[in-house]
C-alpha positions in Angstrom: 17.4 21.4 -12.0 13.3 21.7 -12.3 11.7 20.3 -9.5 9.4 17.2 -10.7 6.0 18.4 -9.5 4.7 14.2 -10.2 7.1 13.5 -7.1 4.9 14.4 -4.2 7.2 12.9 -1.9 9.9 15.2 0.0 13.4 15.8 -2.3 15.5 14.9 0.8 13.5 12.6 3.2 15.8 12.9 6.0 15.1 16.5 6.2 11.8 18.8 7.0 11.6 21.5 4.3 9.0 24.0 5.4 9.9 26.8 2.9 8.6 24.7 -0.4 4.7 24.6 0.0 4.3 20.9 -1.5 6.5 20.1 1.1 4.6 21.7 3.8 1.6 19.9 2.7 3.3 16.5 2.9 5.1 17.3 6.2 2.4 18.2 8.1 0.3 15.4 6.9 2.4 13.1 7.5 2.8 14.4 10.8 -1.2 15.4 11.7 0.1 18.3 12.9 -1.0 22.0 11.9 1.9 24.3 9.3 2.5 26.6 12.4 3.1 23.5 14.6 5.3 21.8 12.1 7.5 25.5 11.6 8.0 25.3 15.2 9.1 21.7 15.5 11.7 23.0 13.1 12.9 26.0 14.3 13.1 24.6 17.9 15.3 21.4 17.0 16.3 22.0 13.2 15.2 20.2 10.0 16.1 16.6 10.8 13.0 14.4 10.2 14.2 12.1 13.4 14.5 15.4 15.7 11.1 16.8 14.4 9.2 13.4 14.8 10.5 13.8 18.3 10.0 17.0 18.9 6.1 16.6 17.6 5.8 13.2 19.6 5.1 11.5 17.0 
């Protein structure tokens, strides 16, 4: 299946995918944080929005 590049929201919004780079850009502004913040976040507690939002106090 395509992806649907007029969907700017994340595919899965439970989880934090850092390796799409539309994702990216919504993650980390929905976050304020920087890309190399945000790919630390997730390597540190995995891709689970909840656990990131923690991690990121935010």
């Amino acid at each position: 299946m395509a992806d649907d590049l007029h969907n700017r929201g994340p595919q899965d919004r439970a989880r934090v995918n850092t390796s799409e780079a539309w994702e990216l850009k919504y993650w980390t502004k929905e976050f304020g944080v920087t890309e190399e913040q945000l790919k630390a976040a997730v390597k540190a507690v995995g891709p689970m929005v909840v656990d990131v939002r923690k991690k990121l106090g935010k």
